[in-house]
Backbone as a ProteinNet text record, in pm:
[ID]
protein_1_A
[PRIMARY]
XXXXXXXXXXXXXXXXXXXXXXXXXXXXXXXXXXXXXXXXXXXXXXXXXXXXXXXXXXXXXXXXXXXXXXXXXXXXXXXXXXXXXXXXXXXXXXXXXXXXXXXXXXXXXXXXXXXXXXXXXXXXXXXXXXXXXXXXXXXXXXXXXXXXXXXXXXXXXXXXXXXXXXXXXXXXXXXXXXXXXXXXXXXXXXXXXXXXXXXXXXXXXXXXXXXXXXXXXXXXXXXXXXXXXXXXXXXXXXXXXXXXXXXXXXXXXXXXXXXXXXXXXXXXXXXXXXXXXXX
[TERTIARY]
12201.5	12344.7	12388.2	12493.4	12549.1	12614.1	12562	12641.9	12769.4	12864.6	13006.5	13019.9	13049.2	13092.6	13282.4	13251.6	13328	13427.4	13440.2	13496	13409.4	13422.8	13331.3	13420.9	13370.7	13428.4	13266.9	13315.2	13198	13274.6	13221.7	13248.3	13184.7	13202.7	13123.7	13192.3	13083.7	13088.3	13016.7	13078.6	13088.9	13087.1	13163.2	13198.4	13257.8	13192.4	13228.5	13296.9	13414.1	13452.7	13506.5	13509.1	13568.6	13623.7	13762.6	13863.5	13922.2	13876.4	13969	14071.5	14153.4	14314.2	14335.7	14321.1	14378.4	14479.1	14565	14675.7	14681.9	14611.9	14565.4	14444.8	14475	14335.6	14316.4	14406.9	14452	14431	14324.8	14224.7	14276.3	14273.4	14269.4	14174.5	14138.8	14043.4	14079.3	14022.5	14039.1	13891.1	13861.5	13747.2	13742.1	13688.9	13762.7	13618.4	13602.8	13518.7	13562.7	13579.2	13598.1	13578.2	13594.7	13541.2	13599.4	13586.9	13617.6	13583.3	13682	13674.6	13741.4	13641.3	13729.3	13732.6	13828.2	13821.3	13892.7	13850.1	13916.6	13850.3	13826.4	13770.7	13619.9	13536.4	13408.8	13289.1	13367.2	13236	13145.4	13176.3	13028.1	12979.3	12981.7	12909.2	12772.8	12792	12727.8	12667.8	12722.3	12715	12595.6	12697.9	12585.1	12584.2	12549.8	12442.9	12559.4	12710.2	12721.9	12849.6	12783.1	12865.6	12941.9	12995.2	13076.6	13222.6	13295.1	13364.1	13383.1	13261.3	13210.2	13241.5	13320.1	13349.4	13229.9	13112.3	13014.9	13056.7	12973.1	13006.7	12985.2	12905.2	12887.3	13024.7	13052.4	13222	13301	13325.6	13420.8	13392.3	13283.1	13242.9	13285.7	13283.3	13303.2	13443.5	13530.4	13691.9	13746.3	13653.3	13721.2	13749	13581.6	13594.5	13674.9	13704	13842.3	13980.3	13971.8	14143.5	14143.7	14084.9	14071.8	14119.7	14093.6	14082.2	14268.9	14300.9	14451.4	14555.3	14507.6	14615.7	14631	14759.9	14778	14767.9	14737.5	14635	14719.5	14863.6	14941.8	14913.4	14868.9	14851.2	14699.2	14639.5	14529.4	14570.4	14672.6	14744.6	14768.6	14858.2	14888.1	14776.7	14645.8	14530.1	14495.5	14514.5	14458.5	14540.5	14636.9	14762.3	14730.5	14693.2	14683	14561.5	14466.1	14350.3	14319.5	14399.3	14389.5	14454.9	14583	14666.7	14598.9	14523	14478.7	14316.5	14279.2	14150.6	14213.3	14334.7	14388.8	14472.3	14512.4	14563.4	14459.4	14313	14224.1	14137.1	14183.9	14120.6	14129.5	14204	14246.4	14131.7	14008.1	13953.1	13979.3	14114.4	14057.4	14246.5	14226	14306.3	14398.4	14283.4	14333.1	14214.4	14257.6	14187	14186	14080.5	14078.5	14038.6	14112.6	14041.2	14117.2	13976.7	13965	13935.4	13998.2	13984.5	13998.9	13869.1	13890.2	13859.7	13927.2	13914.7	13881.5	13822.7	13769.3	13844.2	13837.2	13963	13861.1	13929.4	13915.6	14003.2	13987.7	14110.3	14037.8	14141.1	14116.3	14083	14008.3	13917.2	14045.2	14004	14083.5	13974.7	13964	13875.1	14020.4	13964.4	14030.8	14192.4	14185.5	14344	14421	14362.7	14464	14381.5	14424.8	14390.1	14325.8	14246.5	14145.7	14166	14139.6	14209.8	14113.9	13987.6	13887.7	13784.1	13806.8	13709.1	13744.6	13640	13700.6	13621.4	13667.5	13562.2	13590.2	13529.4	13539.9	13561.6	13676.2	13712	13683.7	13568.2	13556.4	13544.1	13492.5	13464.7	13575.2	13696.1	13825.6	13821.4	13849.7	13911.7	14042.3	14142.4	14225.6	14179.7	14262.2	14229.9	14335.6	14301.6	14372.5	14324	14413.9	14308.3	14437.7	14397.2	14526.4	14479.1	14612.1	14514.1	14649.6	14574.2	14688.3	14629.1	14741.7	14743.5	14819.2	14869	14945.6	15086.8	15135.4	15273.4	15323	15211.5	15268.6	15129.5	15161.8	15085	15111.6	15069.4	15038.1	14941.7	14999.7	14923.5	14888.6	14801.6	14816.1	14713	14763.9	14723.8	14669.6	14597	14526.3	14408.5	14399.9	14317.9	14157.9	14071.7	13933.3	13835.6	13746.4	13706.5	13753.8	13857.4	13939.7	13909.4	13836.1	13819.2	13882	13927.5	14024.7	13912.8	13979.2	13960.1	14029	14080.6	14163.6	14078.4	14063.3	13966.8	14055.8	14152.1	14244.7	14362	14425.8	14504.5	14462.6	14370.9	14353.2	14251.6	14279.3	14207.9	14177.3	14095.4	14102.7	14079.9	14179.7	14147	14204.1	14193.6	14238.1	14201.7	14101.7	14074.1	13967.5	13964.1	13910.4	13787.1	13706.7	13551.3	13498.5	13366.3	13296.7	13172.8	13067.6	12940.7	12865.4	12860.4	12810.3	12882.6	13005.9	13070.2	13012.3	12959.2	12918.3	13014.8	13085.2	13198.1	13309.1	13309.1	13412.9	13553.9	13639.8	13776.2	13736.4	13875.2	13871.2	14037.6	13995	14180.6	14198.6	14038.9	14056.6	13907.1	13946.2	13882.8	13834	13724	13777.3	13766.5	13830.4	13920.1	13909.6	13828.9	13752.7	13772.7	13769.8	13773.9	13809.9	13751.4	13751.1	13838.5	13971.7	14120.5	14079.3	14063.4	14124.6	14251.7	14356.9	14449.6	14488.2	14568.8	14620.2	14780.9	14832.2	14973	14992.1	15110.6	15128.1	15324.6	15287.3	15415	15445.1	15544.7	15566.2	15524.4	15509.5	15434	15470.8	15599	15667.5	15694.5	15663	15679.7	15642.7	15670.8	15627.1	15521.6	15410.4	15297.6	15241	15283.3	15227.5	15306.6	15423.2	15532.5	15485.4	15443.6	15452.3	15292.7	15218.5	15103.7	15089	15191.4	15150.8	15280.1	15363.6	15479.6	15394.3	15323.1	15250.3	15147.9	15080.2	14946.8	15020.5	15091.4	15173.5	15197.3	15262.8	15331	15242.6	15067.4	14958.8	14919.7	14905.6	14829.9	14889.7	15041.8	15108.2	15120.2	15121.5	15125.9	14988.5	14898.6	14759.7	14756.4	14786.1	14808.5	14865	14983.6	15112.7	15101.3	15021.4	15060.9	14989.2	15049.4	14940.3	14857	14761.2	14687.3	14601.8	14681.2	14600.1	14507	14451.8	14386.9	14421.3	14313.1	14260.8	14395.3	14429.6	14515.6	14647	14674.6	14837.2	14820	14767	14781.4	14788.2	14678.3	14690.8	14851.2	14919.3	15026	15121.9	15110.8	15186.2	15205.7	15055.4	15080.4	15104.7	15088.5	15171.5	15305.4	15339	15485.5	15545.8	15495	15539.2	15549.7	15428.9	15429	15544.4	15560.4	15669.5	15832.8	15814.8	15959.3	15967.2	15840.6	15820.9	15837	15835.4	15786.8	15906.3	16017.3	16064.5	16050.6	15986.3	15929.7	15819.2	15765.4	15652.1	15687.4	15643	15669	15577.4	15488	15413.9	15278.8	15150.5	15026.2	14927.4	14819.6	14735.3	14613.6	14570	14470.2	14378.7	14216.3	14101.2	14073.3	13999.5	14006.7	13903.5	13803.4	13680.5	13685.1	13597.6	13614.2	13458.7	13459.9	13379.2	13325.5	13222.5	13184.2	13167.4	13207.9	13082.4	13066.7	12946.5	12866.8	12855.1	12902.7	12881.4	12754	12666.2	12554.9	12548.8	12448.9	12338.3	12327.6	12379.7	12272.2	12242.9	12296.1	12221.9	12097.9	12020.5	11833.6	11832.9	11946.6	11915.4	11954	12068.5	12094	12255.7	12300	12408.3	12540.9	12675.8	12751.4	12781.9	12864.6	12913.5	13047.4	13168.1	13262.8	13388.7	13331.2	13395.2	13322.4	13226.9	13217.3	13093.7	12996.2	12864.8	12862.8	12866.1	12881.2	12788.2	12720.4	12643.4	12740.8	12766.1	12869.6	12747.8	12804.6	12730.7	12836.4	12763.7	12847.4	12858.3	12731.2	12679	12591.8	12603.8	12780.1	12874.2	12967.8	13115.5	13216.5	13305.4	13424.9	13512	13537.9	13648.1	13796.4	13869.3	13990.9	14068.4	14128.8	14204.3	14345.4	14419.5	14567.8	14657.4	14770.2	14871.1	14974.9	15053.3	15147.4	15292.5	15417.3	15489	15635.4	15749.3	15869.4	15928.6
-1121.2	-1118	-1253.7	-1312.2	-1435.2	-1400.9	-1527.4	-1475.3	-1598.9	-1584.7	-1661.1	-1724.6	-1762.8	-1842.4	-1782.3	-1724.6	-1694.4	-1755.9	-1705.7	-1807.1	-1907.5	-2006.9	-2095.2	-2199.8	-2272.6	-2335.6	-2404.2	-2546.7	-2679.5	-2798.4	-2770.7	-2882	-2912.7	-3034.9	-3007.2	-2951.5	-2917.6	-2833.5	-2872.5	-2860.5	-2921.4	-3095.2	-3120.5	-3313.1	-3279.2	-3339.5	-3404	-3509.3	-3556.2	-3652.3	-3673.8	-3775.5	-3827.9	-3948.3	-3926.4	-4080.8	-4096.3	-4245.9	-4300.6	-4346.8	-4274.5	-4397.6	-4439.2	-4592.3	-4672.2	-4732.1	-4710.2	-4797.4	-4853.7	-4965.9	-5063	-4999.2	-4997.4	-4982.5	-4789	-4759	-4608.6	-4538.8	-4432.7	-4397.4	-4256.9	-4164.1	-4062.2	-4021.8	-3894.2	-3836.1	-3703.1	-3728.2	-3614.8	-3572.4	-3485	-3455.9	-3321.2	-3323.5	-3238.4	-3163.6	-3078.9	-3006.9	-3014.5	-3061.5	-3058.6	-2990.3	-2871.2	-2829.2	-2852.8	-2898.1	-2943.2	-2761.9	-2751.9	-2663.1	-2721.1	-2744.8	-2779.8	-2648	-2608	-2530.6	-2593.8	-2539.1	-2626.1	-2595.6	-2730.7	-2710.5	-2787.8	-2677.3	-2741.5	-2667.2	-2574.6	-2512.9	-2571	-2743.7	-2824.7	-2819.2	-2869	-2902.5	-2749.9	-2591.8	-2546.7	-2513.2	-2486.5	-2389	-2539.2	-2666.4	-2796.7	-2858.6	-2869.2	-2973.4	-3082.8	-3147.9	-3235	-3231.7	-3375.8	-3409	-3472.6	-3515.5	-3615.7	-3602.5	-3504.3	-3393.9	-3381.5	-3418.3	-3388.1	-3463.7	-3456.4	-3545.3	-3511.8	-3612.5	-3567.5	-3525.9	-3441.9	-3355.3	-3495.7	-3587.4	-3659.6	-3811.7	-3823.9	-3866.8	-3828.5	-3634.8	-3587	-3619.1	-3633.5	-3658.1	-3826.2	-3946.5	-4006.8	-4063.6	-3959	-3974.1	-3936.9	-3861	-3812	-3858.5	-3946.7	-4102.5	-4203.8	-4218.1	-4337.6	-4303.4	-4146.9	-4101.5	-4095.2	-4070.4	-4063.5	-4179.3	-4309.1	-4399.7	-4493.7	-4441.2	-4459.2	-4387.6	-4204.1	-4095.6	-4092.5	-4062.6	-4058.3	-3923.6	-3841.6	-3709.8	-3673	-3665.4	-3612.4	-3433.1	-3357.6	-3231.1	-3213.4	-3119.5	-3091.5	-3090.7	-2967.3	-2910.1	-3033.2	-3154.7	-3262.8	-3316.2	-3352.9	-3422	-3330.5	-3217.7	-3100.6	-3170.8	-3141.2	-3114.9	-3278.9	-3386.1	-3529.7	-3535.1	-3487.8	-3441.4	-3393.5	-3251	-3186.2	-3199.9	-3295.1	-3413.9	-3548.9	-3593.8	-3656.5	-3613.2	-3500.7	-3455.7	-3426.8	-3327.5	-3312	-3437.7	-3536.7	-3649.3	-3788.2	-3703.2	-3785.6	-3785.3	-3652.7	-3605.5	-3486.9	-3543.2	-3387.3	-3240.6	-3299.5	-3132.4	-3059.2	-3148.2	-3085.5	-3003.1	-2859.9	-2787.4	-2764.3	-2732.4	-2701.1	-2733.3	-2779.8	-2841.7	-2741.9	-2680.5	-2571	-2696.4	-2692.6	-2756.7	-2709.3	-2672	-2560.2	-2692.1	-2702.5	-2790.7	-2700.8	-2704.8	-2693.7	-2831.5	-2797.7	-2878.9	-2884.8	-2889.7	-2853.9	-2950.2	-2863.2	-2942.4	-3041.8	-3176.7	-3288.9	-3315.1	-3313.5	-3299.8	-3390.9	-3501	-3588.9	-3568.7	-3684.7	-3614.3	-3687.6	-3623.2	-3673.3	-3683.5	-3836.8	-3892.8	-3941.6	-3919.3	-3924.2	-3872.8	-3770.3	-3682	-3754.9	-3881.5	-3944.3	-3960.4	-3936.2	-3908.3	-4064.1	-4041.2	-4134.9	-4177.4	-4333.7	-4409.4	-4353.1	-4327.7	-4315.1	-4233.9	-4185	-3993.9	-3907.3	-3785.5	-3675.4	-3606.4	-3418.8	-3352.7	-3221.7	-3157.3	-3068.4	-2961	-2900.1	-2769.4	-2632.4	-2531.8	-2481.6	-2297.4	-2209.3	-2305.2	-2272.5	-2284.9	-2250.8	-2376.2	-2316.6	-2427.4	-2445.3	-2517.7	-2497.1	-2511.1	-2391	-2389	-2419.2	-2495.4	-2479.9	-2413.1	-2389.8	-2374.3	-2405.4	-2508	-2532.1	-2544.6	-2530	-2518.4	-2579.1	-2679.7	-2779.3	-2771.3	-2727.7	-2740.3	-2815.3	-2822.2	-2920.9	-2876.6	-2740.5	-2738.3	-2702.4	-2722.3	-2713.2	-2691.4	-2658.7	-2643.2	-2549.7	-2501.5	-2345.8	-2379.3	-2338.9	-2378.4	-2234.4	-2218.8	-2105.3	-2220.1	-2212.3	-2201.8	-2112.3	-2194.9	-2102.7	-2081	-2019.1	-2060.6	-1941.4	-1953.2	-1928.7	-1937.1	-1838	-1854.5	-1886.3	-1819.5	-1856	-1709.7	-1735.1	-1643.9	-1606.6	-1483.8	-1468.7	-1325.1	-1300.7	-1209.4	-1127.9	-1031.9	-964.1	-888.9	-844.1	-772.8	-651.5	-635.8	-505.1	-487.7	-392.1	-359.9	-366.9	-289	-206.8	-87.3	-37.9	141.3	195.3	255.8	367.8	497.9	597.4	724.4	830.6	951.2	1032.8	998.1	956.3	894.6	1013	1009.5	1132.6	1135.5	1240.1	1277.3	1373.8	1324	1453	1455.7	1539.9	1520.5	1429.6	1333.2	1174.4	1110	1113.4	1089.9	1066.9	975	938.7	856.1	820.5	699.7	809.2	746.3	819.2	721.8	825.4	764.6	690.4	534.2	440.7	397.1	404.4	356.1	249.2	149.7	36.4	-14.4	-103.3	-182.6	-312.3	-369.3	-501.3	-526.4	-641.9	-669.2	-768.1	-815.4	-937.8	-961.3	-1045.6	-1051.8	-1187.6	-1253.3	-1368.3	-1377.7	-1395.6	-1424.5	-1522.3	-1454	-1555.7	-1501.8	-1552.6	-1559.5	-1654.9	-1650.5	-1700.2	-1660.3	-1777.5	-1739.6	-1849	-1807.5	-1917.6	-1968.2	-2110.2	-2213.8	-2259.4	-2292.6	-2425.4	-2541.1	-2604	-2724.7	-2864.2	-2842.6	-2948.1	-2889.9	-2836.8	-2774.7	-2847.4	-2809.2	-2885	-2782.4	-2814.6	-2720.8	-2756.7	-2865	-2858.5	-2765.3	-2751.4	-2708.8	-2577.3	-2535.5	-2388.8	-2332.7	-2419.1	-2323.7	-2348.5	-2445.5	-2449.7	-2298.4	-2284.4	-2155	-1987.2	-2020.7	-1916.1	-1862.9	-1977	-1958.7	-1944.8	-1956.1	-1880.3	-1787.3	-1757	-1607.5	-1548.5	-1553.7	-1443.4	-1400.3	-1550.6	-1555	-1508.1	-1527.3	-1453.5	-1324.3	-1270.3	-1173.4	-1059.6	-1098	-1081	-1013.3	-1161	-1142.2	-1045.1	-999.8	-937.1	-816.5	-755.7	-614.7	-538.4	-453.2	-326	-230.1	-283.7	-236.1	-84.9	-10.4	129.9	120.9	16.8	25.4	-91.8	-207.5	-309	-324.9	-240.6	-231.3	-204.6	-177.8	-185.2	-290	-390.2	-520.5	-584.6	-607.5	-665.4	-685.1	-536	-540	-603.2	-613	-627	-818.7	-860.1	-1011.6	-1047	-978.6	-1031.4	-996.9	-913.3	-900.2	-1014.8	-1039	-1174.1	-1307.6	-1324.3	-1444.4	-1430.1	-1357.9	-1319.4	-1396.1	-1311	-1379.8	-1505	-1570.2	-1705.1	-1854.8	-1779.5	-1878.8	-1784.5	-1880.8	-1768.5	-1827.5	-1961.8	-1983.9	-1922.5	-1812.3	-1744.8	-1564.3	-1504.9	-1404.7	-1277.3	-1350	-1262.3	-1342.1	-1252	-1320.3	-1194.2	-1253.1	-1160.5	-1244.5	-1106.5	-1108.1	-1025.8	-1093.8	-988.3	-1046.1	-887.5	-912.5	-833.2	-897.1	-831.9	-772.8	-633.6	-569.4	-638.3	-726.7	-826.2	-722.9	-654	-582	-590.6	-563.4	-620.5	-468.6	-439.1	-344.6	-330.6	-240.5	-251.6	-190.4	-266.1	-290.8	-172.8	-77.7	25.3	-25.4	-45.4	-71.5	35.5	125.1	248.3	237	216	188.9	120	9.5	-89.9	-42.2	102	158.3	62.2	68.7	-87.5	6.8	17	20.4	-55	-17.3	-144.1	-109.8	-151.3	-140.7	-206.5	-231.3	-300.1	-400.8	-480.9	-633.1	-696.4	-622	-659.8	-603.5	-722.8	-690.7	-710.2	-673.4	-753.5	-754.9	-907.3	-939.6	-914.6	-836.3	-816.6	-877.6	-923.4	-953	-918.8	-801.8	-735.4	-603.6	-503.1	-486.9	-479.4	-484.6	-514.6	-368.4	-343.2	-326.7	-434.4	-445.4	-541.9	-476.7	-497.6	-456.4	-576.2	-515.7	-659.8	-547.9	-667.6	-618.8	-737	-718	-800.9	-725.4	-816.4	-796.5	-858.9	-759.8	-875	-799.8	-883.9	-904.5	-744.9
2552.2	2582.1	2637.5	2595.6	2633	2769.6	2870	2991.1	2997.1	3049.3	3085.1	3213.7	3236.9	3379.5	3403.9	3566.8	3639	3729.3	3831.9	3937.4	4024	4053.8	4094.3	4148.1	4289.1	4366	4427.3	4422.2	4502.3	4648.3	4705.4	4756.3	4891.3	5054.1	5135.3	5280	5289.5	5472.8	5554.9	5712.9	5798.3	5827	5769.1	5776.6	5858.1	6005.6	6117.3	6172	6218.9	6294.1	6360.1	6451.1	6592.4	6580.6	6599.1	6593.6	6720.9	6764.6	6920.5	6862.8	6912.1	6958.9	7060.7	7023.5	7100.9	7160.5	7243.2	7280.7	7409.1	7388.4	7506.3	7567.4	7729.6	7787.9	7753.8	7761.6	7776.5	7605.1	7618.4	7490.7	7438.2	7343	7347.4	7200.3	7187.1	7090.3	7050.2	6896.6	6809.7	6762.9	6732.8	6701.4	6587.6	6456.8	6348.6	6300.3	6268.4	6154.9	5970.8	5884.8	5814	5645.4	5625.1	5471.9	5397.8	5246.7	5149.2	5027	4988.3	4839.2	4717.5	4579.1	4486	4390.2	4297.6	4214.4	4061.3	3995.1	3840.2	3715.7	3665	3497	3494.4	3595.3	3608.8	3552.5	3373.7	3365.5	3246.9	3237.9	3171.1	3240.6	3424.7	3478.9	3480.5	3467.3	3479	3376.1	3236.7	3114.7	3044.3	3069.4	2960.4	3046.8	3207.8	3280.5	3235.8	3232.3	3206.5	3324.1	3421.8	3566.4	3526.8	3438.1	3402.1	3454.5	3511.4	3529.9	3729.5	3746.5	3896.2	3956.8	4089.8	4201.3	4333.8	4320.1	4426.7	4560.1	4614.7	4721.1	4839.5	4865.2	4901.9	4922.9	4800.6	4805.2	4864.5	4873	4996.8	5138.5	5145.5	5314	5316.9	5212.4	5271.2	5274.5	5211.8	5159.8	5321.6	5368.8	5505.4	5574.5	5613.7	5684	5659.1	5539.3	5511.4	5547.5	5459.7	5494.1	5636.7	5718.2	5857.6	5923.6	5887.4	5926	5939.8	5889.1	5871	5874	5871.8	5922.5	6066.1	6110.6	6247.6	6300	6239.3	6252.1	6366	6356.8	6456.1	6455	6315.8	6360.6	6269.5	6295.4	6128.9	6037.1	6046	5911.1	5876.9	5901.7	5824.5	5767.4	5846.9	5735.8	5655.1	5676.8	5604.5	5453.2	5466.9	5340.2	5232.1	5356.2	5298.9	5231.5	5308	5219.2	5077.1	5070.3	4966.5	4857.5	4861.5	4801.7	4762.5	4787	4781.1	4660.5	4697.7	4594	4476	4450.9	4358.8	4205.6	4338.9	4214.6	4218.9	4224.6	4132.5	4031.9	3986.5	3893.2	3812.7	3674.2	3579.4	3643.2	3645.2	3693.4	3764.1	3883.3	3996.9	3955.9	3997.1	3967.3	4110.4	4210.8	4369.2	4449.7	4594.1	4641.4	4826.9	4876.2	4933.2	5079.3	5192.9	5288.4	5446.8	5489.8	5621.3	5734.5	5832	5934.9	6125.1	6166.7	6307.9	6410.5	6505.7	6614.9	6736.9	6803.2	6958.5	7034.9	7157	7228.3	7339.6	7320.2	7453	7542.6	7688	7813.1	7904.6	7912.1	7997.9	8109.9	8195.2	8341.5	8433.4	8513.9	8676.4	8760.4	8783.4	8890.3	8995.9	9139.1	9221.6	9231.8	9140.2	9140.6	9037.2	8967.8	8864.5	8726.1	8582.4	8508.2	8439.4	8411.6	8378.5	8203.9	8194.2	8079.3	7971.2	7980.5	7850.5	7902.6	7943.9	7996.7	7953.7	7906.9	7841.6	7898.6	7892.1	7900.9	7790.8	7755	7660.9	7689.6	7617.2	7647.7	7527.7	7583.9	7488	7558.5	7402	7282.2	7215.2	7241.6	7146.5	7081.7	6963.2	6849.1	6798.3	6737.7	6677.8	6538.3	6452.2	6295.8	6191.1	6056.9	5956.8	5863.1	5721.3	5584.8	5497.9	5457.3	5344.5	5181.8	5120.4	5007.2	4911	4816.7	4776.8	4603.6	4519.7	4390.6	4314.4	4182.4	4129.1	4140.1	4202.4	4132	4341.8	4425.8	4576.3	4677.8	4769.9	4867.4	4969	5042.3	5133.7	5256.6	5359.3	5470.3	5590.7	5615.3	5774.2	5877.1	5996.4	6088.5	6215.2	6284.6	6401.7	6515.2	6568.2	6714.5	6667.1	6694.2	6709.5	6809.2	6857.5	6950	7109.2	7107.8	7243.4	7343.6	7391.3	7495.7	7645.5	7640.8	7743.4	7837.5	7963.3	8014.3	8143.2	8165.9	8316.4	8317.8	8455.1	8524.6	8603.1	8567	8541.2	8502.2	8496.7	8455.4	8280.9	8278	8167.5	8193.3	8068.7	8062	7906	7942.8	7796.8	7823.1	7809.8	7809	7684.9	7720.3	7582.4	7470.5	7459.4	7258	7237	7096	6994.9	7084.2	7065.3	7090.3	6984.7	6970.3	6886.6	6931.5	6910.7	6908.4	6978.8	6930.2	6972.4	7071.8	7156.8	7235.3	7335.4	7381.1	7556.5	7680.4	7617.1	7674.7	7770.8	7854.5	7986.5	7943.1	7953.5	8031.1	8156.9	8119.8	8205.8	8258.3	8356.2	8403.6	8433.1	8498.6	8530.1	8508.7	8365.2	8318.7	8344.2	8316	8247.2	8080.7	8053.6	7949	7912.2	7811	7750.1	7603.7	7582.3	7429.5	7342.8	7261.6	7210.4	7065.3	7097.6	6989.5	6872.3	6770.5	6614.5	6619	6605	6512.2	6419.4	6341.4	6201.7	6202.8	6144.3	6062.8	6004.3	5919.2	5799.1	5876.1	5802.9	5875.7	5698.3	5680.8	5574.3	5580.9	5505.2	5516.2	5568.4	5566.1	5682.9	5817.1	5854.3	5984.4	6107.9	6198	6331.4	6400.2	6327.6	6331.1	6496.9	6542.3	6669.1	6777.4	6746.7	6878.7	6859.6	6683.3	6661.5	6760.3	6721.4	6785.1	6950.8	7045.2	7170.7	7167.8	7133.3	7147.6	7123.3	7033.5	6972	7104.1	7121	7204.7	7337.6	7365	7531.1	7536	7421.3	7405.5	7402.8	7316.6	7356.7	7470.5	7535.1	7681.7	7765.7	7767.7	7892.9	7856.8	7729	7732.7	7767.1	7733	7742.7	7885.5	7977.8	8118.7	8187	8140.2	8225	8202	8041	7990.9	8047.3	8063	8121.9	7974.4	7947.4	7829.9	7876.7	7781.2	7755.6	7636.2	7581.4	7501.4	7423.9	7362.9	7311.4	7169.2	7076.5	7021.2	7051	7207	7222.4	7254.4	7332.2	7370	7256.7	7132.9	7044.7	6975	6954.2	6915.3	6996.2	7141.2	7231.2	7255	7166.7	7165.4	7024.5	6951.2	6822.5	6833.6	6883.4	6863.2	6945	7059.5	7160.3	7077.2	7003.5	6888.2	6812.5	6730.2	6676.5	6748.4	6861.9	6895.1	6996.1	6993.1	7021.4	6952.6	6792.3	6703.5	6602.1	6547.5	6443.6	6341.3	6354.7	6196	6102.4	6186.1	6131.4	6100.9	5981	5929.6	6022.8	6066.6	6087.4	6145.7	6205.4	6267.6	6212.6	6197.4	6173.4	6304.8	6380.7	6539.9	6484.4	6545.2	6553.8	6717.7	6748.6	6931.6	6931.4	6930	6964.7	7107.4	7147.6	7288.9	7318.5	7372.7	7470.8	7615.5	7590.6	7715.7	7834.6	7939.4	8061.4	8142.3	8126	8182.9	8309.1	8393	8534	8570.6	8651.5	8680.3	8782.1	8773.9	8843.2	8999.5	9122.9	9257.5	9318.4	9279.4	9324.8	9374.8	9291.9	9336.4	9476.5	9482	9602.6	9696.3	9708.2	9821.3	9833.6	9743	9766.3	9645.3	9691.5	9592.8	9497.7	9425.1	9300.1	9300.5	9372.5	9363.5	9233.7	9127.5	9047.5	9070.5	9069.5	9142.3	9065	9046.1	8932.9	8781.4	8700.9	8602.3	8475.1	8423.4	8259.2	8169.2	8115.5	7982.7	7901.6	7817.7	7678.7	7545.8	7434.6	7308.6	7156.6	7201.9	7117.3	7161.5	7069.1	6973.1	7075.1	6968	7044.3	6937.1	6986.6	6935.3	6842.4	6726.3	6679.1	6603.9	6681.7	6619.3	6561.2	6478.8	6378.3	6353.3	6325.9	6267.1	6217	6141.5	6126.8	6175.8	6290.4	6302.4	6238.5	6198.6	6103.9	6191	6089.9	6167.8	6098.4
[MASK]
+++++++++++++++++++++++++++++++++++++++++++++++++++++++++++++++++++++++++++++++++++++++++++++++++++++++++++++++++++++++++++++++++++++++++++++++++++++++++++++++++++++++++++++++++++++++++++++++++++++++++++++++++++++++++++++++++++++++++++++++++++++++++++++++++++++++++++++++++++++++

């Protein structure tokens, strides 16, 4: 039986980099993860072994380093978009050009209460995320945060939920409340993708903060809907919120209470709830 060639996509992952800007003595830094996806008219390269067609995976890593070298990388999404603009009008194969960018955050130090010209320290492990994806007739962008870990140590609960059989879990009135935020939403591509995600990312956090959560999914809803009317350039957010455990620890044995106060974080397993919230 003759076999066919399907869908198929090449290109590289994790291209790393770190760009100083300089303006005078006074420094600042970006620091990017970079994936590259090509998709197109690449099935010589598999069906007859013929690269002729092929933009080496090795070329994207070092297109990064150049385009890098002269974008003012005022947001991702923008290198993102320059990027994938850039893979696309060099080559009839390339049909669309798929490129996912995170960023880890650097925050200047304060030695002696005043912020220091070329010190950093790292803030993690939240990332900021893109994934843009650039073809011949436009381009499409979402943004978004990863790995951002939050936590209140009350004002939350879970009670009244289903039971059967297997049920061991007690009603809780006062929790704690952990959990490490992806979200995503999509902006246009000229957008002021920076204002949108510091507006976005408040509206979770304060809300996170303030709500009185009966459960991991009213909050969830309770911070997308906040995004929502923080940001009205966005249709909608899609959140996964993992339930991040922490186990309150046994002293019984020691003759010692545990008033809320000792805890084991566990991260596995977890609870993960996901949703989109829209307008």
């Amino acid at each position: 039986m003759a076999a066919s060639l399907g869908w198929n996509r090449y290109g590289k992952s994790r291209v790393r980099v770190l760009k100083v800007f300089r303006d005078g003595a006074k420094h600042s830094v970006r620091e990017l993860t970079v994936k590259i996806g090509l998709e197109g008219d690449f099935d010589a390269a598999h069906t007859k072994a013929d690269n002729t067609g092929v933009l080496p995976t090795d070329t994207m890593k070092n297109t990064v380093y150049a385009l890098a070298k002269d974008h003012p990388m005022s947001s991702i999404e923008a290198f993102a978009l320059h990027l994938g603009r850039h893979f696309v009008s060099t080559s009839k194969h390339i049909a669309e050009a798929h490129i996912d960018i995170s960023q880890v955050q650097w925050e200047r130090m304060e030695v002696g209460g005043v912020a220091h010209d070329h010190s950093f320290q790292r803030v993690g492990p939240e990332t900021a995320t893109c994934a843009a994806v650039v073809g011949r007739e436009g381009a499409r962008i979402t943004s978004g945060i990863d790995d951002w870990m939050i936590l209140k140590t009350t004002q939350s609960g879970f009670s009244d939920f289903m039971r059967d059989k297997f049920t061991t879990l007690k009603d809780a009135d006062d929790r704690l409340f952990g959990t490490s935020v992806t979200a995503t939403w999509a902006l246009g591509t000229d957008a002021d993708f920076n204002d949108a995600r510091c507006a976005i990312r408040k509206a979770l956090l304060e809300t996170f903060a303030k709500h009185d959560s009966l459960s991991v999914q009213h909050t969830l809803f309770a911070m997308g809907e906040a995004a929502l009317g923080a940001c009205a350039s966005i249709d909608a957010i899609d959140l996964a919120m993992p339930n991040n455990h922490n186990l309150l620890v046994d002293l019984s044995p020691f003759g010692m209470p545990n008033d809320n106060e000792i805890f084991l974080p566990i991260d596995e397993p977890h609870g993960m709830i996901e949703a989109t919230v829209r307008r």
